[in-house]
C-alpha positions, 0 to 999 in steps of 0.5 A: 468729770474730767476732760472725757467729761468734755468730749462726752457732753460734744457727742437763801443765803444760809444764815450763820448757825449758833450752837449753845457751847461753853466757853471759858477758857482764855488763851495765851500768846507764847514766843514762836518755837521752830520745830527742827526735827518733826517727830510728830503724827505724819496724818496730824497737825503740821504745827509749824513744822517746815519738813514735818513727818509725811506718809504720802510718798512712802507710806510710813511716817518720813520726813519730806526731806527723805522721800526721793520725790518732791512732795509738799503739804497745806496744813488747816491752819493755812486753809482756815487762814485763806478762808478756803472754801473748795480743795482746789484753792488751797493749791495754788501756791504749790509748784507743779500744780495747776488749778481751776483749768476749768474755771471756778466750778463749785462741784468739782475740783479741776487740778493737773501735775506736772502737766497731767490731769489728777482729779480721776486717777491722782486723788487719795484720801487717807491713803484710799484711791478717790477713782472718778471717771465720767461724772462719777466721783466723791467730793471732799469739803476741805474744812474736814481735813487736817492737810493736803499733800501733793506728791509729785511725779509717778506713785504707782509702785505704792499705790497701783494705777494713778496719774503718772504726774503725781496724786493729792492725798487729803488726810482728815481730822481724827480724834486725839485731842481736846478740840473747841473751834466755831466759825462764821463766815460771809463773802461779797456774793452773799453765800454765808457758812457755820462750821465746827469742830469738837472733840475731846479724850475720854477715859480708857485712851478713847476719843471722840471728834465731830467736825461739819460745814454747812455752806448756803446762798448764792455764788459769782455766777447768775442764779446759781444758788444752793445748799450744801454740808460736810458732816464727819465724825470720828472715834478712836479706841485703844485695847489692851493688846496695843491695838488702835481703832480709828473709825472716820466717817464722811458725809457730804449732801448738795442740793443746788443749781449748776453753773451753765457758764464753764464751757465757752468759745475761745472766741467770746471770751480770749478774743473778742467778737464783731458782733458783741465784743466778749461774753459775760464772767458771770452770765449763766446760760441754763434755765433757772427751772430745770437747772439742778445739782444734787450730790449724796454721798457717805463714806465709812474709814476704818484704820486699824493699827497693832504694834507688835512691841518689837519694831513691827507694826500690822496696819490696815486701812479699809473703806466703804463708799457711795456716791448718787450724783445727779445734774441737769443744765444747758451748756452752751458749744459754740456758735451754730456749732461753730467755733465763731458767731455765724452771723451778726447776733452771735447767738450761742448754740445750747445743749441740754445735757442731763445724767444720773450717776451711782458711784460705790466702791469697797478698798482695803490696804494691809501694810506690815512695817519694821526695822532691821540691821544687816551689818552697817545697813538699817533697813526701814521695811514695808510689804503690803497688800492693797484691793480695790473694788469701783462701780460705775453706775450711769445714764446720760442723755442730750436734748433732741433740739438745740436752742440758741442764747443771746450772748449778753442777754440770755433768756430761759430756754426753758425744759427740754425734751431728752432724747434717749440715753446715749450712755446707759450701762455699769462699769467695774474695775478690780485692782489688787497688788502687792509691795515692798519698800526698803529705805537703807541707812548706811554711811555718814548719811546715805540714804537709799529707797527701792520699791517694787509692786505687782498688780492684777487689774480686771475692767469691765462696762455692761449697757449699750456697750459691753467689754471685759479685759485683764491687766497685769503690771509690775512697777519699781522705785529706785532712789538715793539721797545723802544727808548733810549735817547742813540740812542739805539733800541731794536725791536722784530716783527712777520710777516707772508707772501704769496707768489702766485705761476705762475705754474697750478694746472695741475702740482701739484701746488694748493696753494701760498707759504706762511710762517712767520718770527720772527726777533729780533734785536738792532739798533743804531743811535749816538745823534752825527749823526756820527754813526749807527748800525743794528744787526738782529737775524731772523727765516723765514720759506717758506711753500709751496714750489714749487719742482720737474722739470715741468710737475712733480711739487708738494708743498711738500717743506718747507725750513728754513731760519735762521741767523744773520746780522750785519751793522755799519757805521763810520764816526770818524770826520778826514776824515775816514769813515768805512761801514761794513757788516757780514751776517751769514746764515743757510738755511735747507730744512725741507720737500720736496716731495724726502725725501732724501733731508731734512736736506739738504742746497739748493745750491747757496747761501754761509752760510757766508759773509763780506764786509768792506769798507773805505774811506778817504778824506784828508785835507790840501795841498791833500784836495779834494782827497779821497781814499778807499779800500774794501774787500768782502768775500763769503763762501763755498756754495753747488753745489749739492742739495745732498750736494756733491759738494761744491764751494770753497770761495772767498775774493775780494779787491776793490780799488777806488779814486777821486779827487774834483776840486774847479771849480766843476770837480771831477774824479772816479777810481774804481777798482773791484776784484784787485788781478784778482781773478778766482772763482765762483760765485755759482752753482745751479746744476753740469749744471748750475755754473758762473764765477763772474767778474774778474778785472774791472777798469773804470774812470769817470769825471763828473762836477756839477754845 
C-alpha cells in the first residue's frame, strides 16, 4: 500500500479481558538519575537515557552522538504514555517525519523521510528489511516493541536497497528481566484493548517473555468495526560456549471492515463545493455487507550471538515470514470521474475494488564485529553478509459497473460484480550483498566511519505480465565528527544509495533508482545527562525516478531533497521536560520525462513542520500526577504536480495526563486534536486527498508489578 496503491486502484467493542495473575508487590518512588554515558542494551529499554546506545545507524551498539547521521528514538514508555495504538502515531513529534499522509488508516501506517515515502523500502524490524509493495506487507502492532528508531538519510551501505530518506526500525521486546505489566484501555469511539506483557529469568541464564494486544469495536469512521491481536512470544537461552539464543516470534490476526472514506476529491474536502459545501470526516462510502479487512500473518526471528572472548563477536540474525491480506470495499474517485461535482447533486463516482495478497519472505544477516589498534588509531570493525528472499503473491480486480453515492447521505451500494483480475501473477526479488564498516578513534576526539557494500539484486514477476532482470550496485559511507569534552559533535558524511525498482523493462524501467546525500550537522549530549540536541543540514538527490502511470513509465525523474532538522531534549530537573522538533524542507523535481514539471514541488508533503511536547511531573502533596500538552503544526503543501492547488496548513494541540498509585497502578488520558480541528492531511493528486483524525480520547489503566 503505497502511492502504487493509488495508481492501481485508478486503472462489539471488545470488553477488557482479566487474567488470574498475583500481585503483591509494591513499588518505590526514587529520585530522578540521568544517565549521561549509555552503556546499556542498544535493542532494550531507553530507561531515561538522552543519547542511549543505538544499532540502526550503524549496525552495533553506538551512541547517537556518534553516528554520522541524524538518527532519533521512541522508546515504550513514551508509547504507553501517549496510549499509542498504530506505529504511525508515535512519530509525530520526530523531525523529518511525515505521517498519516493519508489520513488515519487503521491497517497501514502511511510515513515519508525527508520528503521520501518509507513504508515500502524504509521499514526494518530488528534489523530485517519489512519490503511491502502493492498491498503486500506485514504489520507491526507497536505495544510489541521495545523502541522506535528513525535513522534519517540513505542506509544503503548497511542495509542494501532502501528508501534514500531514511528507514524505521522497530526493535521488540525480548527476554532478559522480570516483567509483570496488564493494561486496560478505551477511547471515546467505543473500541476497548487488554494487553500484557510477562516474563521472567529462569534457572541456567534462560528467559522467557509473553507480550499481546487484543483490540476490538468501532472506530471514527461509520461502520467500521472489527477485531484484531498481536501475540509475540520469546525465549532467550545461553550455552556454555558463550553463545546466546534468542527466539521472537510474531503474530498479528484482523478481521474487521475497511475504511471506504481515505481517498477523496480535493474538491469536497479543501474547498468546498456549490452543490453540497464539504464532504463528511467520518462518512464511509462502502457497503457494510461486503466490505472486509482480513490480515493473517506470523513471523519467526532468530538472533544468535557468540563472543569469541577476544573482542570478537559472530552475530547472525535470520527470520521467516508470511502474510495473507485480503480486502474488499467501495472507494470513491471523484465525481463522474470528474475532479468536481458534474451536476447539482454532487454524486461521487464509486469503484469496488477487491485483492488478495500472499506475502513470504526468508532473510538472514551475518555480522562479525571486533576491535583493533593500528598505531594511535582504534578501529571498531564490522564485515557482514545479508540475503534476502520476498515473494509477491496477488489477484486484483475492479467492478464491472460504477455507482454513485450521495456525498452527505450514502447509501450501500451494495455487492458488486468484479470484473476479471487485472493483476493476477507472482513477483520475487533476491538481494544478497556484503559490507564493512570502520569507525576510527584517533586524536583528542576525532572520530571517522567509512562504510562499503556490494549488492547483487535479482527481480522477477510471472502472471499477466512477466519479466526478469539483475542488478548489481556498490554503495559507500564516509563520515567525521569530533568530540568535545562539552558533549558537543560536529559531523559531515557523504553516502550514496540504490534503490531497486519492481516495474519491468516492458515499461520503460531498466535501471534501479540511486542518488547520494551530503548532511552536515551539530549534535549535543549534557556531561549532566539532562540534555541532547540534533541540528541536521543535508542535500539528497534521487536519480532515476520512476514517472508516468503504468504501462507509460520512463526513468527520466530526479528529484532534490534538501533541508533542515532540528531536535532537542529538556529535561530542567523540577519536573519539567521539553521535546521539540522543526523540520524545514525544499524538495524540487530537477528532471522528469514532461518537462513542464521541473522546477516543480512533488505534492503531499508540507515545506515546514513543528512539533513541541511538555511534560510535568509534580512532587509533594500531587507527586505521581503528571500533565503534558503538545502542539504540532504542518505547512502548506501542493495538491497538483502543476503547482495549482495548494492545501492550506494546520496546527493541532494534543493534551495528555496520568497519574501513578503507590501500589503500581497508573492511569493514561491522551487526547489528540483537542480543538476537533477539520483539515487535510495532503493530497497526492485532485483525486486522491484525506482527511486527518479529528479529536480522539482514550483512557488506559494498566498496573506493573
Amino acid at each position: 500500500m503505497i502511492p502504487t496503491r493509488t495508481l492501481l486502484l485508478s486503472g462489539t467493542a471488545l470488553t477488557a479481558m482479566c487474567l488470574p495473575l498475583a500481585v503483591a508487590a509494591q513499588t518505590t518512588v526514587l529520585d530522578t538519575i540521568y544517565v549521561s554515558s549509555p552503556g546499556e542494551d542498544p535493542t532494550g529499554p531507553v530507561d531515561g537515557a538522552v543519547n542511549p546506545a543505538t544499532e540502526t545507524g550503524m549496525k552495533t551498539g553506538t551512541p547517537l552522538t556518534e553516528v554520522p547521521q541524524s538518527v532519533s528514538v521512541v522508546d515504550s514508555e513514551e508509547l504507553g504514555t501517549l496510549n499509542t495504538t498504530r506505529a504511525s502515531e508515535a512519530l509525530r513529534y520526530v523531525p523529518g517525519v511525515t505521517t498519516d499522509v493519508y489520513g488515519d488508516d487503521s491497517d497501514y501506517d502511511w510515513h515519508y523521510i525527508r520528503g521520501f515515502q518509507s513504508d515500502q523500502t524504509g521499514v526494518f524490524w530488528d534489523g530485517m528489511q519489512n519490503l511491502g509493495f502493492g498491498f503486500g506487507s506485514f504489520y507491526v502492532d507497536p505495544f510489541s516493541l521495545e523502541r522506535i528508531e528513525v535513522l534519517r538519510g540513505p542506509a544503503s551501505v548497511l542495509y542494501g536497497g532502501s528508501n534514500p530518506g531514511g528507514l524505521l526500525n522497530y526493535v521488540s521486546k525480548r527476554p532478559g528481566e522480570r516483567v509483570r505489566e496488564l493494561t486496560f484501555g478505551v477511547n471515546d469511539a467505543g473500541r476497548a484493548w487488554t494487553a500484557f506483557d510477562y516474563g521472567d529469568t529462569l534457572d541456567g541464564g534462560a528467559s522467557y517473555r509473553f507480550a499481546a494486544r487484543i483490540e476490538g469495536g468501532d472506530t471514527y469512521d461509520d461502520f467500521n468495526d472489527g477485531l484484531r491481536g498481536t501475540f509475540a512470544p520469546s525465549f532467550s537461552f545461553e550455552t556454555d560456549a558463550g553463545t546466546e539464543v534468542t527466539v521472537l516470534a510474531n503474530v498479528f490476526l484482523a478481521d474487521e471492515q475497511h475504511s471506504g472514506g481515505s481517498f477523496l476529491p480535493y474538491y469536497g474536502t479543501v474547498k468546498p463545493t456549490d452543490a453540497f459545501g464539504r464532504l463528511g470526516t467520518e462518512t464511509n462510502y462502502s457497503d457494510p455487507d461486503w466490505d472486509s479487512y482480513e490480515r493473517r500473518q506470523a513471523t519467526l526471528t532468530t538472533i544468535v550471538e557468540h563472543d569469541f572472548a577476544n573482542g570478537w563477536t559472530l552475530e547472525g540474525t535470520g527470520r521467516l515470514g508470511v502474510a495473507d491480506i485480503e480486502e474488499s470495499y467501495y472507494y470513491p474517485f471523484g465525481y463522474g470521474f470528474a475532479a468536481q461535482p458534474v451536476d447539482d447533486t454532487g454524486a461521487l463516482s464509486l469503484i469496488a475494488f477487491e485483492h488478495d495478497t500472499l506475502v513470504r519472505t526468508a532473510q538472514a544477516d551475518l555480522r562479525l564485529t571486533g576491535d583493533a589498534q593500528t598505531g594511535a588509531v582504534a578501529h571498531e570493525l564490522l564485515f557482514g553478509l545479508d540475503a534476502r528472499f520476498w515473494e509477491l503473491d496477488q489477484t486484483q480486480a475492479s467492478g464491472t459497473s460504477f455507482p454513485t453515492a450521495d456525498p452527505l447521505d450514502p447509501v450501500a451500494p451494495g455487492t458488486p460484480e468484479l470484473g476479471d483480475p487485472y493483476i493476477d501473477g507472482t513477483t520475487r526479488q533476491r538481494q544478497v550483498g556484503v559490507y564493512a564498516q570502520d569507525q576510527l578513534r584517533f586524536g583528542a576526539g576525532w572520530i571517522a566511519t567509512a562504510n562499503l557494500r556490494h549488492d547483487w539484486v535479482s527481480t522477477e514477476t510471472n502472471g499477466l505480465t512477466a519479466f526478469e532482470r539483475d542488478d548489481s550496485e556498490t554503495s559507500y559511507r564516509a563520515g567525521i565528527a569530533y568530540e568535545f569534552d562539552s558533549g558537543l559533535v560536529p559531523y559531515l558524511s557523504v553516502s550514496s544509495f540504490f534503490l531497486p525498482t519492481i516495474a519491468s523493462p516492458a515499461e520503460g524501467v531498466t535501471e534501479p533508482e540511486s542518488g547520494q546525500q551530503t548532511e552536515a550537522g551539530l549534535k549535543w549530549a549534557a556531561p549532566s545527562g539532562n540534555a541532547m540536541a540534533t541540528l541536521s543540514v543535508f542535500r539528497l538527490d534521487r536519480e532515476n525516478v520512476v514517472t508516468g502511470v503504468s504501462p507509460n513509465l520512463s526513468q527520466l525523474g530526479e528529484v532534490r531533497s534538501q533541508g533542515i532538522e532540528l531536535e532537542g531534549r529538556y529535561d530542567f530537573g523540577n519536573g519539567l521536560t521539553v521535546h521539540g522538533a522543526a523540520t524545514v524542507l525544499d524538495q524540487e523535481i530537477t528532471e522528469d520525462a514532461d518537462a513542464a514539471l521541473v522546477g516543480n514541488t512533488p505534492t503531499l508533503i508540507p515545506d515546514r513542520q513543528i512539533a513541541v511536547r511538555a511534560d510535568y511531573a509534580f512532587a509533594g502533596q500531587l507527586d505521581g500526577l503528571t500533565l503534558g500538552a503538545g502542539l504540532r503544526y504542518q505547512a502548506e503543501s501542493w495538491a497538483d504536480e502543476a503547482n495549482t492547488t495548494e492545501v492550506p496548513d494546520a496546527t493541532l494541540v494534543d493534551l495528555h495526563a496520568g497519574y501513578a498509585w503507590d501500589n503500581g497502578w497508573q492511569g493514561n488520558l491522551a487526547v489528540t486534536n483537542v480543538a476537533d480541528e477539520r483539515y487535510v492531511t495532503g493530497c497526492q493528486d485532485l483525486f486522491t486527498c484525506s482527511y486527518g483524525a479529528g479529536r480522539e480520547v482514550s483512557v488506559t489503566l494498566s498496573r506493573k508489578w
